[in-house]
ROVEXVEX-183209 format. One line per 2 residues: number of its first residue (from 1); their letters; for each residue x, y, z of N, C-alpha, C, O. Coordinates in steps of 0.05 Angstrom, whole numbers, plus 5000, padded with zeros to 4 digits. Layout:
BEGIN
NUM) a) X/Y/Z/X/Y/Z/X/Y/Z/X/Y/Z; ...;
***
This chain:
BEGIN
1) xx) 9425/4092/2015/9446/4108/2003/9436/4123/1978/9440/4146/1972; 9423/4104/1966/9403/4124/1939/9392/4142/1951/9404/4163/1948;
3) xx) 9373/4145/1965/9366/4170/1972/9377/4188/1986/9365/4209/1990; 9400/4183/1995/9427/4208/2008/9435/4227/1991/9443/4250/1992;
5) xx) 9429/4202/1965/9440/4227/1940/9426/4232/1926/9437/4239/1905; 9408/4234/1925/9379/4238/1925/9372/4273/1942/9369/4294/1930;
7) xx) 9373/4272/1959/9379/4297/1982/9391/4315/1971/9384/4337/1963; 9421/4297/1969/9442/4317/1963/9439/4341/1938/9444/4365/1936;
9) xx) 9428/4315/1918/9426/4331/1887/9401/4350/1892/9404/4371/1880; 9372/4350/1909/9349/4371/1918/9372/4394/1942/9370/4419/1942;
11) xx) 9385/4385/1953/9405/4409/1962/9423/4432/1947/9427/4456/1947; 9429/4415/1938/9446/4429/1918/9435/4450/1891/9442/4473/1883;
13) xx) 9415/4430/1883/9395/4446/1859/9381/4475/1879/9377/4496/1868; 9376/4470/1905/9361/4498/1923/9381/4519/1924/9377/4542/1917;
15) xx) 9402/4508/1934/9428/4530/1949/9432/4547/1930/9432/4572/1933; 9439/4529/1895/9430/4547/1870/9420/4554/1856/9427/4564/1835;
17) xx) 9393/4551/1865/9363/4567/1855/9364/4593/1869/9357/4615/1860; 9378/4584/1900/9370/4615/1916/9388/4635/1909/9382/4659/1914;
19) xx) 9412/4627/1896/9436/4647/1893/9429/4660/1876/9430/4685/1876; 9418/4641/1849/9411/4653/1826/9392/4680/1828/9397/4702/1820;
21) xx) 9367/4667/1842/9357/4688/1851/9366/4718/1858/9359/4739/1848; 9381/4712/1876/9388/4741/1896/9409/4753/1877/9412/4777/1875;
23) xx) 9423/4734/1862/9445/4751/1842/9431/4772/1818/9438/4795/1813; 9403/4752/1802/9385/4758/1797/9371/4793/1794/9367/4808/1774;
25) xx) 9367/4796/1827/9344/4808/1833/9368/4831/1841/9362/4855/1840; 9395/4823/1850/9416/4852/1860/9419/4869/1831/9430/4891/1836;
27) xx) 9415/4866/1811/9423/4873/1785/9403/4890/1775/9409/4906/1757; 9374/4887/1787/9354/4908/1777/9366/4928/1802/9379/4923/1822;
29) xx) 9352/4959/1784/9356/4975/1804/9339/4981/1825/9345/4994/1845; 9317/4971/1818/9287/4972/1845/9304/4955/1857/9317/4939/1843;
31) xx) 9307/4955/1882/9314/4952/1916/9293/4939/1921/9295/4924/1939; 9274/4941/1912/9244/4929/1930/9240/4898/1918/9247/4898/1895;
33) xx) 9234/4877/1925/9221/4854/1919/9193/4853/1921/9179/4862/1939; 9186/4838/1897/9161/4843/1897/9149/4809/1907/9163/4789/1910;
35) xx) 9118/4811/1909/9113/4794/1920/9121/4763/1916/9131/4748/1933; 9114/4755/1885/9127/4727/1867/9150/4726/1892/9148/4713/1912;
37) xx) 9175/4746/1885/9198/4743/1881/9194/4740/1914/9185/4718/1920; 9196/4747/1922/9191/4736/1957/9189/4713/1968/9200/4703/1988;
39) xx) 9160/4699/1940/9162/4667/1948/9164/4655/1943/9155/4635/1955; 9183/4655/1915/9201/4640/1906/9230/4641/1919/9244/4622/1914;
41) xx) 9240/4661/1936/9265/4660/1952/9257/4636/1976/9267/4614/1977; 9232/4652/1999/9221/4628/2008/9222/4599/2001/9232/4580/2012;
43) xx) 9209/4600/1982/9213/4560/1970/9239/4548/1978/9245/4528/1991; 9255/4572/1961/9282/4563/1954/9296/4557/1993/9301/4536/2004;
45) xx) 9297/4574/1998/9305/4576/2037/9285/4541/2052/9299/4524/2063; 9268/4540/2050/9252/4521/2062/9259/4502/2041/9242/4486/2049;
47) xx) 9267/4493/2025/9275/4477/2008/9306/4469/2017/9313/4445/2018; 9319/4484/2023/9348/4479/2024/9347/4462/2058/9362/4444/2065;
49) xx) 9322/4476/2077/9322/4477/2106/9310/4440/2098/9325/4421/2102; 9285/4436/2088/9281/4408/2082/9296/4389/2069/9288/4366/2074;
51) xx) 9314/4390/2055/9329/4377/2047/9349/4368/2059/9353/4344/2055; 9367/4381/2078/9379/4381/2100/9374/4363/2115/9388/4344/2121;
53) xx) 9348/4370/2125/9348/4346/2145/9335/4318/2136/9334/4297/2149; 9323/4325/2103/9323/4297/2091/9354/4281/2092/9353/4257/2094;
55) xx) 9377/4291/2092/9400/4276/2086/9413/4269/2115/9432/4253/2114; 9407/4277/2136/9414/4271/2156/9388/4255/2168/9391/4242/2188;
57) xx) 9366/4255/2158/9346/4219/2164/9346/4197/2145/9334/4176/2145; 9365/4208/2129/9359/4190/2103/9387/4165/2119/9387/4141/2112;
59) xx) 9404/4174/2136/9428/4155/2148/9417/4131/2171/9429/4113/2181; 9388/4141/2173/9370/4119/2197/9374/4093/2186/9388/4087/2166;
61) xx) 9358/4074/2202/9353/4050/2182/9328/4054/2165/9309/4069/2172; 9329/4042/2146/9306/4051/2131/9280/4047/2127/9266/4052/2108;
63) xx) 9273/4031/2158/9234/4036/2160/9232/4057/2177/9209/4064/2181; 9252/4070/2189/9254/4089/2209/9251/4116/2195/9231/4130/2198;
65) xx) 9275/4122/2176/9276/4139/2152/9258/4144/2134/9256/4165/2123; 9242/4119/2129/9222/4123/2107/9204/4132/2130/9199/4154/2120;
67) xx) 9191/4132/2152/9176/4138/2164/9168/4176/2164/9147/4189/2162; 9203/4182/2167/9205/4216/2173/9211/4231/2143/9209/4254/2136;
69) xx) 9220/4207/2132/9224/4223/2100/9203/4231/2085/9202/4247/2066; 9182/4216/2094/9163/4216/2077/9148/4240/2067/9141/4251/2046;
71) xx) 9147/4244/2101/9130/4285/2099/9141/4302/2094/9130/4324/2089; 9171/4297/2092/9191/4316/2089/9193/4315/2053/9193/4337/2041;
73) xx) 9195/4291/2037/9185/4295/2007/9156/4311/2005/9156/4327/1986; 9134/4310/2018/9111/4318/2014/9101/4355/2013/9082/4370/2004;
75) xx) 9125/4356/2026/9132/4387/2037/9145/4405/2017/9143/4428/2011; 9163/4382/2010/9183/4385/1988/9162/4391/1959/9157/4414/1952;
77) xx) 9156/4376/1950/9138/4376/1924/9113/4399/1927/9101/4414/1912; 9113/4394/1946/9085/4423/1947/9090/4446/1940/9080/4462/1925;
79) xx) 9122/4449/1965/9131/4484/1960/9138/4479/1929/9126/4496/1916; 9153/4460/1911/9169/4467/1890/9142/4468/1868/9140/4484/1849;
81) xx) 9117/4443/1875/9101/4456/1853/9085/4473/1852/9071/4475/1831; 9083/4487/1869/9078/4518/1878/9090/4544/1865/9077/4560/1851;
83) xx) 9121/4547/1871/9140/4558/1867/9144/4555/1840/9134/4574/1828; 9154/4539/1825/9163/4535/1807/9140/4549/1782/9150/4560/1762;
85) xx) 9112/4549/1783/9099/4563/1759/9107/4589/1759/9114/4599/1738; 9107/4609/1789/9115/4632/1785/9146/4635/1776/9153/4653/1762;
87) xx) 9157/4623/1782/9191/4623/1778/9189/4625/1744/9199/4644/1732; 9174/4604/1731/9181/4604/1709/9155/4620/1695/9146/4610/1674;
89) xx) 9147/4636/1700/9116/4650/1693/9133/4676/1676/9148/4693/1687; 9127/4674/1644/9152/4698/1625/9153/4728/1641/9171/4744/1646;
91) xx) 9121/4728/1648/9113/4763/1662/9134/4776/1680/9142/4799/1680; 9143/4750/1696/9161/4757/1723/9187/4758/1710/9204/4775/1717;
93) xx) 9190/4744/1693/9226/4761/1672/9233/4751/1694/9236/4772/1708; 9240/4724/1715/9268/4709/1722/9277/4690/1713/9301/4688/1714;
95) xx) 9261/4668/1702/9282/4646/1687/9270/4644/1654/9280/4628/1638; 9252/4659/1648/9248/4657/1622/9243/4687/1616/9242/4706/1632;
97) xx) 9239/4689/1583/9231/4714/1576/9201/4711/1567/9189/4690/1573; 9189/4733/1552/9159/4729/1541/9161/4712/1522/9140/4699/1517;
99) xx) 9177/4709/1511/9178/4691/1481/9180/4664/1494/9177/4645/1478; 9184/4657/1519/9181/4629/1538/9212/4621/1535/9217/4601/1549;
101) xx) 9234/4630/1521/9267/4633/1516/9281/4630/1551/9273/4644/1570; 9300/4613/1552/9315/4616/1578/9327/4644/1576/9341/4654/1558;
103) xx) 9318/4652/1596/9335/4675/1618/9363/4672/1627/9384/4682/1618; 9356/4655/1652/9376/4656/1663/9377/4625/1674/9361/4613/1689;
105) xx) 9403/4615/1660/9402/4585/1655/9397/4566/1686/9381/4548/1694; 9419/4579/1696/9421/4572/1727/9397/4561/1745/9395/4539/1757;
107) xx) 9373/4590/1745/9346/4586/1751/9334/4575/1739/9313/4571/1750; 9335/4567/1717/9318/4552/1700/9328/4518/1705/9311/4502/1712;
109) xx) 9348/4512/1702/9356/4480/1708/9358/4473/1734/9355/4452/1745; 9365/4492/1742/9365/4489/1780/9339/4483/1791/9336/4466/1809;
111) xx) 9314/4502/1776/9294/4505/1790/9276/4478/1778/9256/4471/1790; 9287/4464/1755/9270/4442/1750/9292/4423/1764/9282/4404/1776;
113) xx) 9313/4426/1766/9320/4405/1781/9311/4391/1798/9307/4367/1797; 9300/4417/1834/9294/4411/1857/9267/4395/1853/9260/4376/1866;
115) xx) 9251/4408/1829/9228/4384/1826/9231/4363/1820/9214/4348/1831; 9247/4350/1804/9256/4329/1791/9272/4306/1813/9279/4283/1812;
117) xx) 9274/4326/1831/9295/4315/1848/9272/4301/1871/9270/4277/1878; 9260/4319/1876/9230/4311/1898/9218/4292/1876/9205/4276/1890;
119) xx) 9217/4287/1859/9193/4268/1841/9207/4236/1842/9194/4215/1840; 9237/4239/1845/9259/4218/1844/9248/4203/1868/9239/4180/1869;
121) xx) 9252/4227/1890/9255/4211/1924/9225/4195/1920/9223/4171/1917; 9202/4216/1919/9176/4203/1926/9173/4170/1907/9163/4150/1915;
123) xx) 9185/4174/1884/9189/4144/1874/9204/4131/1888/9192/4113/1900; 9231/4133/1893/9243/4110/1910/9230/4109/1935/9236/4087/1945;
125) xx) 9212/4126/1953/9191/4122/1968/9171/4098/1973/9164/4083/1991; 9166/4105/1946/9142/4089/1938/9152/4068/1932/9134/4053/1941;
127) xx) 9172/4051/1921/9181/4032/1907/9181/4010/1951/9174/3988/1959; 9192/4033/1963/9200/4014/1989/9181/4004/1991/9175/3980/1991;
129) xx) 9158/4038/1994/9130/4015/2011/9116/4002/2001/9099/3990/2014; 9116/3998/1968/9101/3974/1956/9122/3949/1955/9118/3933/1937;
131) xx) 9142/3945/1970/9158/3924/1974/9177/3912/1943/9187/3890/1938; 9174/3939/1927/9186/3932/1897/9205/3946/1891/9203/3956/1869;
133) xx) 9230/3951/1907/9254/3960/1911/9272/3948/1884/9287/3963/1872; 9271/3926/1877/9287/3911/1855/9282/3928/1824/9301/3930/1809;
135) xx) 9258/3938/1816/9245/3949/1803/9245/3981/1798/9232/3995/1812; 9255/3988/1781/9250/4018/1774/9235/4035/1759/9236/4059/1756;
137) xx) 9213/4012/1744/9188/4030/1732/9170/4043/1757/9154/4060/1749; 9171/4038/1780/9154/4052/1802/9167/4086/1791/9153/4105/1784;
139) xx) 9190/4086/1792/9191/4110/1797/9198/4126/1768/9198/4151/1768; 9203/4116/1749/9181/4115/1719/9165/4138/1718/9168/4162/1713;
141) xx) 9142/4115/1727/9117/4121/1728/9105/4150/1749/9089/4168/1743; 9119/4146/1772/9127/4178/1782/9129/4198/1765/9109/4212/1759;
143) xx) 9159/4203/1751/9161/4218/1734/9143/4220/1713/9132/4242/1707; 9141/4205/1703/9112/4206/1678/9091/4224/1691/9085/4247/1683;
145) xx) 9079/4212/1714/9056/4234/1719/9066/4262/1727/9050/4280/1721; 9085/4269/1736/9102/4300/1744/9105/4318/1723/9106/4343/1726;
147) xx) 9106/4299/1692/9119/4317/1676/9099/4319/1658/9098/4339/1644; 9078/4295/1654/9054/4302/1651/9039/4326/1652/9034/4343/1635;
149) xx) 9033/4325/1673/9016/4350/1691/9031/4394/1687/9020/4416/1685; 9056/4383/1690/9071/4394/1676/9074/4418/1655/9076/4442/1658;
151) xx) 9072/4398/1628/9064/4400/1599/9034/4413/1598/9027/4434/1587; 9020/4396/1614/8991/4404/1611/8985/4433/1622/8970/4448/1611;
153) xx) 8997/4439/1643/8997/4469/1656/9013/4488/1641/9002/4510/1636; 9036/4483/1633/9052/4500/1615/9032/4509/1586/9028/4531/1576;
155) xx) 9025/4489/1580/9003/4480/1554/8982/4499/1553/8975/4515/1537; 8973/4491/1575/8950/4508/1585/8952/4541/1585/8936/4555/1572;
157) xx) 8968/4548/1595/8977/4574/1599/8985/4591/1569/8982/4614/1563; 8994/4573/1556/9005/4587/1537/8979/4583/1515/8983/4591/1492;
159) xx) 8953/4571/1520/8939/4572/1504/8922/4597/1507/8915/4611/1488; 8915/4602/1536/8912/4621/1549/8916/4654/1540/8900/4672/1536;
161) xx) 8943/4651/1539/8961/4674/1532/8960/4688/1501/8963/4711/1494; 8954/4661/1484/8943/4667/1457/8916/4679/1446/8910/4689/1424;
163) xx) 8899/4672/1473/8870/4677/1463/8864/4667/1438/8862/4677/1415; 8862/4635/1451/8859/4620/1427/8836/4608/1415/8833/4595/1394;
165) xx) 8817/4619/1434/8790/4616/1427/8773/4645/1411/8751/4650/1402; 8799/4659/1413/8788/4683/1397/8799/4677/1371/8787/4686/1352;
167) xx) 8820/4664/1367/8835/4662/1335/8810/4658/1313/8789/4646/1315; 8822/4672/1292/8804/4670/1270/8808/4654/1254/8829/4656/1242;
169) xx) 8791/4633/1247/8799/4607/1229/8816/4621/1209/8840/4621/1215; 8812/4628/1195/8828/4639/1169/8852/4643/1173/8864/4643/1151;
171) xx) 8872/4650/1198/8884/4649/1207/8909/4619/1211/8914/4607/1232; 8919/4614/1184/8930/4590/1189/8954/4587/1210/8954/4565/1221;
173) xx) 8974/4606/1218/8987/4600/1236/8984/4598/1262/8992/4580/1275; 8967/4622/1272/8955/4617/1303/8945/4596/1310/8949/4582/1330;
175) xx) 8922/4594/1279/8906/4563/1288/8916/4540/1296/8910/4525/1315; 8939/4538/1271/8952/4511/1277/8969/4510/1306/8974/4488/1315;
177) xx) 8977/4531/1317/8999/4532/1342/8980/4522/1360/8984/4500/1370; 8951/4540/1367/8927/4534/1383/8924/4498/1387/8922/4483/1407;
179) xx) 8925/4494/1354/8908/4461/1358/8935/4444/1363/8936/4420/1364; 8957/4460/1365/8976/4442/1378/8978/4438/1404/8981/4416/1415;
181) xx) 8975/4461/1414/8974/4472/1445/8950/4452/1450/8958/4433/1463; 8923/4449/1444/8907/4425/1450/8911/4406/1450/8898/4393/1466;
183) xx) 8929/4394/1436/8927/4368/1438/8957/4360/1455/8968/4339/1458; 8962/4389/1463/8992/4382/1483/8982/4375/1511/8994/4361/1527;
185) xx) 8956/4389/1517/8947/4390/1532/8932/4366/1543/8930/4359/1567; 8919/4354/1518/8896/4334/1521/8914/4309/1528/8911/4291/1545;
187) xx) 8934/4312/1512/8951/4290/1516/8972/4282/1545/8984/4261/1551; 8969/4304/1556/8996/4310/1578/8968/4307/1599/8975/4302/1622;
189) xx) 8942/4309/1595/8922/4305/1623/8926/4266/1620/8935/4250/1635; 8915/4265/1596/8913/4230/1592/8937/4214/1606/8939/4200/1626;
191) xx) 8951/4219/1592/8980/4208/1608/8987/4213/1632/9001/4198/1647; 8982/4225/1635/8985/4234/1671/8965/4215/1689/8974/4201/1707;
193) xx) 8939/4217/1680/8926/4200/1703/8929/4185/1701/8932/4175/1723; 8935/4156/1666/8940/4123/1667/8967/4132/1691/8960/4129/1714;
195) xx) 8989/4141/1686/9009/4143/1695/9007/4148/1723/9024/4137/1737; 8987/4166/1736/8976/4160/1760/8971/4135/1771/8984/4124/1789;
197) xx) 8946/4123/1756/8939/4099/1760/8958/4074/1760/8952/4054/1772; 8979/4075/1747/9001/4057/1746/9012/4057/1774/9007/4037/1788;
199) xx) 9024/4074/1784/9037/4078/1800/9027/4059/1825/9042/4048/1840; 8995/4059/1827/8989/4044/1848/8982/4019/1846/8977/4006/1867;
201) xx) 8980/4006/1821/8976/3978/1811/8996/3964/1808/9002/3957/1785; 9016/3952/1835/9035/3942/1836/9023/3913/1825/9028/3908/1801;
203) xx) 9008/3896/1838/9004/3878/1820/8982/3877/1796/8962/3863/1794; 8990/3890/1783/8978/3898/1758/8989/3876/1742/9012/3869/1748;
205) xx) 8975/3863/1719/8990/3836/1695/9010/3842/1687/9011/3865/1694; 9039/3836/1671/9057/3850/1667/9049/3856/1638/9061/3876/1629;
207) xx) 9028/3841/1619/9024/3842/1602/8994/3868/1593/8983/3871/1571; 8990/3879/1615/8969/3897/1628/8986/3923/1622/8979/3939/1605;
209) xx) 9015/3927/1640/9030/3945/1647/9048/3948/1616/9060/3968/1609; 9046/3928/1603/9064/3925/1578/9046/3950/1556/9053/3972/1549;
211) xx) 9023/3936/1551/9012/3941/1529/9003/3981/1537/9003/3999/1521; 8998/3984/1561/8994/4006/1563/9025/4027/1558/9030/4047/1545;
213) xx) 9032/4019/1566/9074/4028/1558/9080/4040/1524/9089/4060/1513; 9070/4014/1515/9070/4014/1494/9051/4026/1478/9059/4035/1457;
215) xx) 9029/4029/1483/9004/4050/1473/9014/4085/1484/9008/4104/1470; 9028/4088/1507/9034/4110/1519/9058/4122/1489/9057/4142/1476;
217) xx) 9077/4098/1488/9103/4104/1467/9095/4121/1454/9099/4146/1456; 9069/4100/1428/9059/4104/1410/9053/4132/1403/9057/4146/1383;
219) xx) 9041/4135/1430/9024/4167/1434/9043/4191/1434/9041/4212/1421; 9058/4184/1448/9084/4208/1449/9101/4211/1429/9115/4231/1430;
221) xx) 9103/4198/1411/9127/4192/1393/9110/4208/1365/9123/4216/1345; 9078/4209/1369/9070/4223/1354/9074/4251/1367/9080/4270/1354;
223) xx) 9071/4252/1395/9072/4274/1412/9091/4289/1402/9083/4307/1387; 9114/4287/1407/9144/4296/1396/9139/4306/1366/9148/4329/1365;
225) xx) 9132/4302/1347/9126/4306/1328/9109/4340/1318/9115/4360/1307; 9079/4327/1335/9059/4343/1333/9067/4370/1348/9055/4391/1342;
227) xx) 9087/4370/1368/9089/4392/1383/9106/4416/1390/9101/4438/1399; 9138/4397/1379/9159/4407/1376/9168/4413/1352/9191/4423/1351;
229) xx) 9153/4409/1330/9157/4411/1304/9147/4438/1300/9133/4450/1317; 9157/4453/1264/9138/4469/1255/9131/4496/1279/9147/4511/1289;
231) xx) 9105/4494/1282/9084/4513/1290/9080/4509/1317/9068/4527/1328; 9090/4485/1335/9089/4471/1357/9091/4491/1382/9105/4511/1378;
233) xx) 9079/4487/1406/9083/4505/1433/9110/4497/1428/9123/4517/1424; 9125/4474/1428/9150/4467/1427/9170/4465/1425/9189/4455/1438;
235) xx) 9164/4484/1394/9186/4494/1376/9215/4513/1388/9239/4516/1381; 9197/4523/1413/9236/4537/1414/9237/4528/1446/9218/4522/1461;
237) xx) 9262/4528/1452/9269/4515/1472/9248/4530/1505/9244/4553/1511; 9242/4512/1514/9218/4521/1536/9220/4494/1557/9236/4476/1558;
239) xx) 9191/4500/1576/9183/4482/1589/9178/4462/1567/9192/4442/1566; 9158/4465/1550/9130/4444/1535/9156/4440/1521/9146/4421/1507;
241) xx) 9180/4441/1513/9201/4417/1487/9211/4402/1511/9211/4377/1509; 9222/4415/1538/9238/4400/1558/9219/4375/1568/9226/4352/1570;
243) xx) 9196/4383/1575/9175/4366/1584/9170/4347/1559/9171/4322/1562; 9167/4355/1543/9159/4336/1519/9175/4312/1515/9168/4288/1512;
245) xx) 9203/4322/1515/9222/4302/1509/9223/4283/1528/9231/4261/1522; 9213/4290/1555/9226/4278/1584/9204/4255/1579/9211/4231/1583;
247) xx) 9175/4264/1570/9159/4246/1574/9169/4225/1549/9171/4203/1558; 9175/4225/1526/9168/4201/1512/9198/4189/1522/9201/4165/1516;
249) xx) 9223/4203/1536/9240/4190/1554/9235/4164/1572/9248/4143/1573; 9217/4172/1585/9209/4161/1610/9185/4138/1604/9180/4117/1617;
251) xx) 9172/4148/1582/9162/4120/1572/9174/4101/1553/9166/4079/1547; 9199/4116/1544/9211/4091/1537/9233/4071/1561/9233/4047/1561;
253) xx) 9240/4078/1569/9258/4075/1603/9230/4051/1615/9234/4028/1624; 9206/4063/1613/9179/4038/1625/9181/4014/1609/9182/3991/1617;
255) xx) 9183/4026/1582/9175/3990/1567/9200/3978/1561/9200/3957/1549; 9230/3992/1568/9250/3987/1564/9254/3955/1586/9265/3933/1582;
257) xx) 9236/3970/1616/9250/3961/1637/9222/3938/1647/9226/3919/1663; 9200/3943/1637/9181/3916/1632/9195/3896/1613/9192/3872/1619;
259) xx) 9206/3902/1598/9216/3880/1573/9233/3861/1587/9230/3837/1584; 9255/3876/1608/9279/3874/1621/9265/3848/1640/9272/3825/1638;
261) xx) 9236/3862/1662/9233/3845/1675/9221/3815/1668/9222/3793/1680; 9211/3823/1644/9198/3796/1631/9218/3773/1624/9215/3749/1626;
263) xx) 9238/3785/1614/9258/3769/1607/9268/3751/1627/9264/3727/1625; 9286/3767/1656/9280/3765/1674/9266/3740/1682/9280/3720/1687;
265) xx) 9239/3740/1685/9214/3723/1695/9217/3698/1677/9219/3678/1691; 9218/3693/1655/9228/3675/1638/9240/3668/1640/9233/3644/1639;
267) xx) 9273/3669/1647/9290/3668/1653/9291/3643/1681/9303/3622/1679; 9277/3649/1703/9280/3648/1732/9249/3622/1726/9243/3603/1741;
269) xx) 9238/3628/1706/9204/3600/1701/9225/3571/1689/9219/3547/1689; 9245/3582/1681/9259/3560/1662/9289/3548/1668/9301/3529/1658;
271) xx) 9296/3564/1687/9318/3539/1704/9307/3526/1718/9320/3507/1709; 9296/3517/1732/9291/3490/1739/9281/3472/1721/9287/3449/1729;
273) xx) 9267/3471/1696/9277/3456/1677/9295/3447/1663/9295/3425/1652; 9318/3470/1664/9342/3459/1651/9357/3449/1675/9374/3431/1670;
275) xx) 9353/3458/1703/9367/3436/1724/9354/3410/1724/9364/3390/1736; 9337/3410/1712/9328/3377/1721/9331/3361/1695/9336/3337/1695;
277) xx) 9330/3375/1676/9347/3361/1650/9379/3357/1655/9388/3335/1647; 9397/3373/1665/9419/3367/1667/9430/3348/1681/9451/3336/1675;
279) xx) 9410/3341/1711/9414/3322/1727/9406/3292/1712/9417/3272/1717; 9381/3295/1691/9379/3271/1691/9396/3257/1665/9396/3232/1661;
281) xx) 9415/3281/1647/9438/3276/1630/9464/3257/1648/9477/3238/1641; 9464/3271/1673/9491/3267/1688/9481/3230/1692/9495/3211/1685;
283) xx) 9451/3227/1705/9451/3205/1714/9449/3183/1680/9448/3159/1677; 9449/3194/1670/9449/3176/1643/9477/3174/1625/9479/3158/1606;
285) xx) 9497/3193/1633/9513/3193/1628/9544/3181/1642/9566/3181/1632; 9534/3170/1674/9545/3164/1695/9553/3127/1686/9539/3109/1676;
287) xx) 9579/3130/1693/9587/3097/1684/9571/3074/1707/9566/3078/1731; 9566/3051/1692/9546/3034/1710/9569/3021/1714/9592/3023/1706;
289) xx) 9552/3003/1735/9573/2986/1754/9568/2965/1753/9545/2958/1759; 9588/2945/1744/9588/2920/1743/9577/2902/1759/9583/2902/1783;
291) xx) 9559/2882/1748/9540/2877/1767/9563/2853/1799/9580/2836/1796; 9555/2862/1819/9564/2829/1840/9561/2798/1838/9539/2790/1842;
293) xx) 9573/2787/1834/9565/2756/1832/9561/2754/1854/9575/2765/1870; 9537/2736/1861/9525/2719/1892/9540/2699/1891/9552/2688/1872;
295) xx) 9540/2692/1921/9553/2665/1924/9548/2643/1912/9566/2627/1908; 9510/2638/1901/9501/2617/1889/9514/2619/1852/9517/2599/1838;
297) xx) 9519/2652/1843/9530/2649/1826/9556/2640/1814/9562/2637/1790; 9571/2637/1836/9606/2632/1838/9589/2609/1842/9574/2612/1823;
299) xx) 9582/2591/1852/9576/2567/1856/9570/2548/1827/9582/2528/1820; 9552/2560/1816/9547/2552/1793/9568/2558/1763/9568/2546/1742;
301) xx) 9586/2581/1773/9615/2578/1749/9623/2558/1754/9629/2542/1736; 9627/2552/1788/9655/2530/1792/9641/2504/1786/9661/2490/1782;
303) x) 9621/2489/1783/9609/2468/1774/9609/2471/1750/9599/2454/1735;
***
């Protein structure tokens, strides 16, 4: 049933990516579509067509479902991380401007939706077939590497765009934006691959999975700081602040929900100690029974 709605919400985010679009594109007066804009409608059409029939296999039983859903998420995430750089690329003027400023809100939250929405399923995916359904850092850790990679491409691009290897030291504001943009970058590759690597280390120590959580926090919470502040790629509302935030989100949601399970595990190591202390209160606390006199003992009162 989670992933029905799961579907639903990657349905819904397409049907209004595509409208946006075409409402979009009726408003210029060129009649012609140009290429981007072609395959980003595409995405959006084969997105709405995959989704669909994700929600009508998603009603199977669910080794059946996970069997056909699987390619059908895989299909899913390709077209949207495909689609989605041109969608949001400032040049093309549809969901952002050059200043990296929302456009047009619709396509812009819609169109991170359908990804967000594919990054959801492939975690609850993954959670089945590593048999850790009870558990929701699997899909965490999903998101962590999605928005990762993300940041780092957005990051990338906009370092790009600055010609930031041409900036002239002397130059205090470019510089400092540049060495932000680096370390948005350096930071959003790092985190992405531990966050990769997590994902497949189901039995990984919990105290393994902890400390890295917590080193990730650490990192981001400077992240947030260094990037969205001031001079930051971050500073005005964009991909690199939305991504930024999502990530030190989602690592806190990890060590929120390690803490959760430890407790948990403690929890489940230490009742049967307190059941076997309570039993042996009851039997110490249970009234004794007066002992039987034997026949030889009635024998020996009545003498």
């Amino acid at each position: 049933m989670t992933r029905l709605k799961l579907w639903g919400m990657l349905l819904t985010s397409s049907i209004v990516s595509m409208l946006s679009i075409v409402t979009t594109l009726d408003k210029r007066k060129d009649s012609s579509w140009e290429r981007h804009e072609r395959w980003i409608m595409s995405v959006a059409c084969i997105s709405i067509c995959l989704s669909f029939l994700g929600a009508l296999v998603s009603c199977l039983p669910p080794a059946q479902a996970m069997m056909m859903e699987s390619p059908l998420i895989v299909m899913c995430l390709g077209f949207w991380s495909a689609g989605l750089p041109a969608l949001m690329d400032p040049d093309n003027e549809l969901a952002v401007n050059e200043l990296g400023g929302i456009l047009n809100a619709n396509l812009y939250f819609f169109g991170w939706g359908c990804l967000i929405s594919g990054i959801m399923l492939a975690g609850d995916v993954a959670k089945q077939a590593n048999g850790d359904e009870a558990s929701v850092t699997a899909v965490q850790w999903v998101c962590l590497t999605a928005s990762s990679f993300i940041l780092m491409g957005t990051s990338t691009g906009t370092y790009r765009d600055l010609s930031c290897r041409s900036i002239r030291k002397d130059d205090d504001l470019s510089s400092s934006t540049c060495n932000r943009n680096l370390f948005a970058i350096i930071l959003g590759v790092c985190s992405g691959v531990v966050a990769m690597a997590m994902i497949g280390m189901k039995n990984a120590p919990p105290a393994c999975q902890a400390v890295i959580s917590v080193l990730l926090l650490a990192a981001w919470s400077c992240g947030v700081a260094y990037i969205t502040f001031d001079d930051g790629p971050g500073s005005r509302l964009g991909n690199v602040y939305f991504a930024t935030l999502d990530q030190s989100l989602f690592v806190r949601q990890c060590v929120g929900s390690l803490i959760g399970d430890a407790q948990a595990a403690d929890t489940e190591d230490n009742e049967p100690e307190e059941v076997e202390k309570l039993a042996n209160e009851d039997v110490e606390d249970a009234p004794q029974e007066a002992p039987v006199d034997t026949a030889e003992d009635a024998a020996q009162k009545a003498a």
